[in-house]
C-alpha positions as CSV (number, residue, x, y, z in Angstrom):
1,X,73.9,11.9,-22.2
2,X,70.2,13.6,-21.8
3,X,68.4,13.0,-18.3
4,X,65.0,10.6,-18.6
5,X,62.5,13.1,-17.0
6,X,60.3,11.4,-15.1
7,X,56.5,12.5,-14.1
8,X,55.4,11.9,-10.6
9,X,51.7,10.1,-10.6
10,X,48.8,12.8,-9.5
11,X,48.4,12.8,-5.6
12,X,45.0,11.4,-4.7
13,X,43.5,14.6,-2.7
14,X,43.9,14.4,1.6
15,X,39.7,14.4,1.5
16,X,36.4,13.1,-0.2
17,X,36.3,10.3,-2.3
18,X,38.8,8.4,-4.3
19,X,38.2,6.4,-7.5
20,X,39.7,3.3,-7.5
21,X,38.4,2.1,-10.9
22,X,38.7,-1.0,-12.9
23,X,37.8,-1.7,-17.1
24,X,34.7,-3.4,-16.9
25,X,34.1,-6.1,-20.1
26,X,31.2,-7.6,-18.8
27,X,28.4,-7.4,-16.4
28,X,27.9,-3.5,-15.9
29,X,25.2,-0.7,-17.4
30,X,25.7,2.9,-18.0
31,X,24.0,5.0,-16.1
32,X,23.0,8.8,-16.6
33,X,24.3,11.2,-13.8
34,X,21.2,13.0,-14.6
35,X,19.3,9.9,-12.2
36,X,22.2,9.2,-10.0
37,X,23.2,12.9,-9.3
38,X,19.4,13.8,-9.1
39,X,19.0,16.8,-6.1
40,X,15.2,16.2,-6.2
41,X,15.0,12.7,-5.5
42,X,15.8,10.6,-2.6
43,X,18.8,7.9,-2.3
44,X,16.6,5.1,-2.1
45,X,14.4,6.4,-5.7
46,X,17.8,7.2,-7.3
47,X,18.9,3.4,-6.2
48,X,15.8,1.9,-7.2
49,X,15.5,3.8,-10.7
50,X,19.4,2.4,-11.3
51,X,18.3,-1.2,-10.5
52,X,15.6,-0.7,-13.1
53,X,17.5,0.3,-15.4
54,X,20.3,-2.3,-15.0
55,X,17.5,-5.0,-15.7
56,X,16.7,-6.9,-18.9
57,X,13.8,-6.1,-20.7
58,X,10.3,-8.4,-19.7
59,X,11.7,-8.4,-15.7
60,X,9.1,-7.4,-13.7
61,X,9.5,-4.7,-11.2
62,X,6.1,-4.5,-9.0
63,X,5.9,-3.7,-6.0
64,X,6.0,-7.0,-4.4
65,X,8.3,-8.0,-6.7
66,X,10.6,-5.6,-5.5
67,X,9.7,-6.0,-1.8
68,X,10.5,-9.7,-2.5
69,X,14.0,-9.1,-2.8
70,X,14.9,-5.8,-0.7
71,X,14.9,-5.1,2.8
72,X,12.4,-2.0,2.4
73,X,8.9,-2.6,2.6
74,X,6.4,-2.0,0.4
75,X,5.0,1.4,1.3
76,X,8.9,2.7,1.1
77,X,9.3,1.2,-2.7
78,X,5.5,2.5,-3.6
79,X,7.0,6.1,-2.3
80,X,10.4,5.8,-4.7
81,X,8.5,4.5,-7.6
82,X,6.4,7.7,-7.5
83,X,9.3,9.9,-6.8
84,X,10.3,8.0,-9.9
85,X,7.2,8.4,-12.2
86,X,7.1,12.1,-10.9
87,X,10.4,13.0,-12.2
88,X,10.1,11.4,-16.1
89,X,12.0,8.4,-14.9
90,X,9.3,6.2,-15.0
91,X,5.9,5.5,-16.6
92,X,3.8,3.1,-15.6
93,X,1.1,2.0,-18.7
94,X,-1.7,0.0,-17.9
95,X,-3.1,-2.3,-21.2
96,X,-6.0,-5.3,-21.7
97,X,-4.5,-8.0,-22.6
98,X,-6.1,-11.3,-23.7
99,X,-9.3,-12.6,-22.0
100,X,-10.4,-8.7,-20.3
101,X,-7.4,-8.6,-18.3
102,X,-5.3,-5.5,-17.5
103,X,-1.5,-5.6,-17.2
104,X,1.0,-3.1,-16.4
105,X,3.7,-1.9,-18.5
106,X,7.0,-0.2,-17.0
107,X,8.5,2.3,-19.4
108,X,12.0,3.5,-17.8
109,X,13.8,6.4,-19.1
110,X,18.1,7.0,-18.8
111,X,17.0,10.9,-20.2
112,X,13.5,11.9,-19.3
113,X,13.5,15.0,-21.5
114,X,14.3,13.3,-25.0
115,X,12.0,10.7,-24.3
116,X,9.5,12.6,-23.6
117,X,10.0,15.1,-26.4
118,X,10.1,12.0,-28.7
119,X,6.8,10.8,-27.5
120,X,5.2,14.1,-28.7
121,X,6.7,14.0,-32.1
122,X,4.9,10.9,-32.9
123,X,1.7,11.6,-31.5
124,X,1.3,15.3,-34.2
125,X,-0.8,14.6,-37.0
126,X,0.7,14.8,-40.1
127,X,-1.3,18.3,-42.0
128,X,-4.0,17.7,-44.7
129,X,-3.7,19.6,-47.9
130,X,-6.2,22.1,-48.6
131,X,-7.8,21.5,-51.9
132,X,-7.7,24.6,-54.4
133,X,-10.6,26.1,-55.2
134,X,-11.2,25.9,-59.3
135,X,-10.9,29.6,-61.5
136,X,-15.0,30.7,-61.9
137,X,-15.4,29.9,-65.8
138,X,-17.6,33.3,-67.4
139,X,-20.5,32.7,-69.8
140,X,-19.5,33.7,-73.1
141,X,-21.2,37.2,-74.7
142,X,-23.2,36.7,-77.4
143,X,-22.6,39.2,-80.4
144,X,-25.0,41.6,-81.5
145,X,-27.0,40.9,-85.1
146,X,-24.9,42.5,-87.8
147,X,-26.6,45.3,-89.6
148,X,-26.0,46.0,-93.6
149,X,-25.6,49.8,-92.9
150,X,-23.4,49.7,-89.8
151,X,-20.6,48.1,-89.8
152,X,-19.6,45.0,-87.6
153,X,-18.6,45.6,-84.4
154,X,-16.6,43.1,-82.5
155,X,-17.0,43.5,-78.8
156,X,-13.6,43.5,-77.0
157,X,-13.1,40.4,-74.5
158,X,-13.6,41.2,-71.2
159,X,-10.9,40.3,-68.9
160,X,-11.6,36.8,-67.1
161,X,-11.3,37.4,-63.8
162,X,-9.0,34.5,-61.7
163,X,-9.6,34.8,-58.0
164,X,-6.6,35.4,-55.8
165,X,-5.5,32.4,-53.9
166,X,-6.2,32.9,-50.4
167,X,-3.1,32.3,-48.1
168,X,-3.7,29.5,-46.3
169,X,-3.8,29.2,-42.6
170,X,-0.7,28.5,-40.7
171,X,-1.1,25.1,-39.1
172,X,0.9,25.6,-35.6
173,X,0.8,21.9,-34.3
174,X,0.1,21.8,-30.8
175,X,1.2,18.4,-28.9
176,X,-1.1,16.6,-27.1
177,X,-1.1,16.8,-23.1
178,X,0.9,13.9,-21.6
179,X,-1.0,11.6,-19.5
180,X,-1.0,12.1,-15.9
181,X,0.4,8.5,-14.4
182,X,-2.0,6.2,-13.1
183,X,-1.3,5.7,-10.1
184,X,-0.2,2.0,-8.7
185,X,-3.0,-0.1,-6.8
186,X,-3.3,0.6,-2.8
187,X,-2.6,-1.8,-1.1
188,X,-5.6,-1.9,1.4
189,X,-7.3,-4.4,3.4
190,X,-10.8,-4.9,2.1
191,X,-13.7,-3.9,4.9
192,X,-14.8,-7.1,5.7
193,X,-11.5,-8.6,6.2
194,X,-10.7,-9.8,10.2
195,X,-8.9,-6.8,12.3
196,X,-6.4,-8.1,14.8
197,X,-7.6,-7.0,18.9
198,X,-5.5,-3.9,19.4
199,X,-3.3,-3.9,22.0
200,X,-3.7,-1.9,25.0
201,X,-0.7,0.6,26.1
202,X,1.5,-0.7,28.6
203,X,2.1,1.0,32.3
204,X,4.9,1.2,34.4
205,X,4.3,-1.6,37.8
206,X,5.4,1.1,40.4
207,X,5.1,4.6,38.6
208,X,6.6,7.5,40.2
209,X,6.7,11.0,39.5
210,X,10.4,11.3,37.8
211,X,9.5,8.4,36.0
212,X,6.9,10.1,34.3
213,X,8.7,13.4,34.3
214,X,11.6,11.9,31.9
215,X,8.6,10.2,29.7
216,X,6.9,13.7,29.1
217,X,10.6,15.3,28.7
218,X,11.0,12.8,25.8
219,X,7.7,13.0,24.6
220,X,8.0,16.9,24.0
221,X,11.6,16.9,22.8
222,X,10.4,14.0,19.8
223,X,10.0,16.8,17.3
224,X,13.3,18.1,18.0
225,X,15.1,14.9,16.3
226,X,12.0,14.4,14.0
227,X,10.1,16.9,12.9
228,X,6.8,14.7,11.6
229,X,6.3,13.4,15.5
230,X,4.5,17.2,16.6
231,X,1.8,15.8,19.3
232,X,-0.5,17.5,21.0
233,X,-0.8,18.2,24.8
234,X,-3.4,15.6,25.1
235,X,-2.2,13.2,22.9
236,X,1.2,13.5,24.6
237,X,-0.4,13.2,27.7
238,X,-2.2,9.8,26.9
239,X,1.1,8.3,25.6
240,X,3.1,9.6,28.9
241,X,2.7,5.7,30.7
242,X,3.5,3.7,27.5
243,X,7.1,5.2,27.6
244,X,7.2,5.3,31.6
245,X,6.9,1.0,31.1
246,X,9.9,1.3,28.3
247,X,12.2,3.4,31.0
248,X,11.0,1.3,33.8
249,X,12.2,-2.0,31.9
250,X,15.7,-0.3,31.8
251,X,15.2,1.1,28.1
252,X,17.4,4.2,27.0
253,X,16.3,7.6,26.0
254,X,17.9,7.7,22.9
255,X,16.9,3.9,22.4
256,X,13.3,4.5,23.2
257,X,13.2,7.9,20.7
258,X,15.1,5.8,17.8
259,X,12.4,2.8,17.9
260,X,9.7,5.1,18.3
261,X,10.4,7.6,15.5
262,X,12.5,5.3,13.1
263,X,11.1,4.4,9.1
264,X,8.0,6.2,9.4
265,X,5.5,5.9,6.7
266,X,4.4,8.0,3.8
267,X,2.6,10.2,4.4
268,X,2.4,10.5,8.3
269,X,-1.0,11.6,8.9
270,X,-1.7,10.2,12.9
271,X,1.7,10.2,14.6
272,X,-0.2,9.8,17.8
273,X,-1.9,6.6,16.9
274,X,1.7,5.8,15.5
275,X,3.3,5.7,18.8
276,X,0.5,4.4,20.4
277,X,0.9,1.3,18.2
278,X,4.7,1.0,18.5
279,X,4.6,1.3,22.4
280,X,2.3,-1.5,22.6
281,X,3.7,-3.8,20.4
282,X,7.4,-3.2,20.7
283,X,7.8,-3.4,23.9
284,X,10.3,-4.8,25.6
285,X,10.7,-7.8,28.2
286,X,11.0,-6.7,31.8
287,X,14.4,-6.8,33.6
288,X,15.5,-9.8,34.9
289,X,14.7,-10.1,38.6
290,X,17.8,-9.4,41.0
291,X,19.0,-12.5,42.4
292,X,19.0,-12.2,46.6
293,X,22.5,-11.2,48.2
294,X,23.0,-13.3,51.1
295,X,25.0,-11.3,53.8
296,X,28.1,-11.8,55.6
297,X,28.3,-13.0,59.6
298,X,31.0,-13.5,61.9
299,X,31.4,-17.0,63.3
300,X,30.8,-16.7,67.3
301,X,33.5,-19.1,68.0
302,X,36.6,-18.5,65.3
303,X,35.3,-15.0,64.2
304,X,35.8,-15.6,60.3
305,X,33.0,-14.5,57.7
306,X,30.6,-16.6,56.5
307,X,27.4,-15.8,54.7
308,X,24.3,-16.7,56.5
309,X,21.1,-14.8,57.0
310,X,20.7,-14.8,60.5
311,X,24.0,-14.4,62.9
312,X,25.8,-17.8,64.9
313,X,28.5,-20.0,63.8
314,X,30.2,-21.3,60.5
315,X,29.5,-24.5,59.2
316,X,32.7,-25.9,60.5
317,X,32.4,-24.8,64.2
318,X,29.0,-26.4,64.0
319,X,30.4,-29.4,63.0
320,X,32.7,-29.0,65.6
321,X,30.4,-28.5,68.5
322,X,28.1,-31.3,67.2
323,X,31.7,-33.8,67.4
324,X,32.3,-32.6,70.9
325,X,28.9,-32.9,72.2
326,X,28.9,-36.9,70.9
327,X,32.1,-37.9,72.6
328,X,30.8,-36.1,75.8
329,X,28.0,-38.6,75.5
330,X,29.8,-41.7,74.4
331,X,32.3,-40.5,77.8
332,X,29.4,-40.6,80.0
């Protein structure tokens, strides 16, 4: 009888990812791996551009909209959705609508290159057809007066002369430039609107020299973890007693660097006023005072520890002595 041969399953590889994939019915949207494999944008643009995709036509997706629902704020989502726009993912179309007003339309793309391609095509003008210039008619030649002793001459037709049609120009059609994006709306207070006192930068209680030693080692070693934090020797020397309060109240290195340096914004242009900011208003609490360690004493009488501040006897040898000393006077 003939042996079943039987195919071992593929082994899943020792590293990297695994697929462990399930037939979706319902509930999912293709996705090009031209956005989600994208080496020019960042993970939180190519995340954002497949949420917008994934959503049904007439959702809106401003920028508070979007800050309404995800954790990043609203500079971070204003930076994807230009990474976005930048890249042919995304096109942003303001229109009047009804009553003078101005609304934005969101155009998203799954292949930026067709759709843009296809959004040139429309826009060329179809060619107009030259009209063709009419053959010049000749005047007819009048015969000469026939004579009775010569006889009659018939003068040969000239040739009519047809012009040559001239070739006509080749119409190369020539796209029109795209539209540079409009850019969202900034989202800045107006000048009139109340500023909030700033805060002044926090100092260490009892400062000493290693404590602002470590501060100014972790001022000038910022850059080092992130690149954007590059101060000055002024500036660094200004912020030197903010960051002497955080190691004083028992904060980390490595703690004070991450809260300092962590979700910048875009683009960074004051990292000193930065730091300034976040060492004022992230501070932390002080350390909770140490509580008072009461020492130990030996009892003058049965020489067993007690804790007291000041030396003598336990609380049962007093006792004692107090006992003895009343029946001494009740004796008497």
């Amino acid at each position: 009888m003939d042996t079943q041969q039987v195919s071992a399953p593929p082994r899943a590889p020792s590293a990297g990812v695994v697929h462990i994939n399930v037939r979706l019915t319902d509930g999912y949207t293709i996705i090009s791996n031209r956005l989600s494999q994208h080496r020019g944008l960042s993970l939180l643009a190519i995340g954002l551009g497949t949420h917008i995709q994934s959503l049904p036509d007439g959702w809106r997706v401003g920028i508070k909209a979007l800050a309404a629902v995800f954790p990043e704020s609203e500079a971070r989502i204003a930076a994807a959705l230009r990474e976005l726009e930048q890249h042919g993912f995304l096109r942003r179309i303001r229109e009047r609508v009804g009553g003078g007003k101005l609304a934005t339309r969101t155009e998203s793309y799954n292949r930026p290159q067709a759709a843009a391609r296809g959004r040139m095509r429309e826009r060329v003008a179809a060619p107009v057809p030259e009209a063709v210039p009419e053959p010049e008619v000749l005047p007819a030649v009048a015969a000469e007066p026939v004579t009775a002793a010569e006889p009659v001459r018939v003068p040969e037709p000239e040739p009519v002369r047809v012009p040559a049609p001239e070739p006509e120009p080749v119409r190369v059609s020539v796209p029109d430039p795209v539209p540079a994006p409009v850019p969202g709306p900034r989202l800045v207070p107006t000048p009139t609107a109340p500023r909030k006192p700033r805060l002044p930068l926090p100092a260490p209680q009892q400062p000493t020299e290693a404590l602002y030693a470590a501060a100014a080692d972790l001022l000038a070693g910022l850059p080092r973890a992130a690149p954007l934090f590059l101060l000055s020797e002024e500036d660094a020397r200004g912020l030197v007693p903010g960051v002497a309060a955080w190691l004083e109240r028992g904060a980390r290195p490595d703690a004070v660097r991450a809260a300092l340096t962590d979700d910048p914004p875009v683009p960074l242009r004051h990292p000193a006023k930065l730091l300034r900011h976040r060492l004022a208003a992230l501070l932390p609490p002080p350390l909770p005072a140490a509580v008072p360690v009461v020492p130990l004493q030996n009892c003058d009488d049965c020489d067993r520890a007690f804790r007291s501040s000041v030396p003598g006897c336990c609380r049962e040898c007093r006792d004692a002595r107090a006992y003895a000393d009343e029946r001494c006077l009740i004796g008497a």
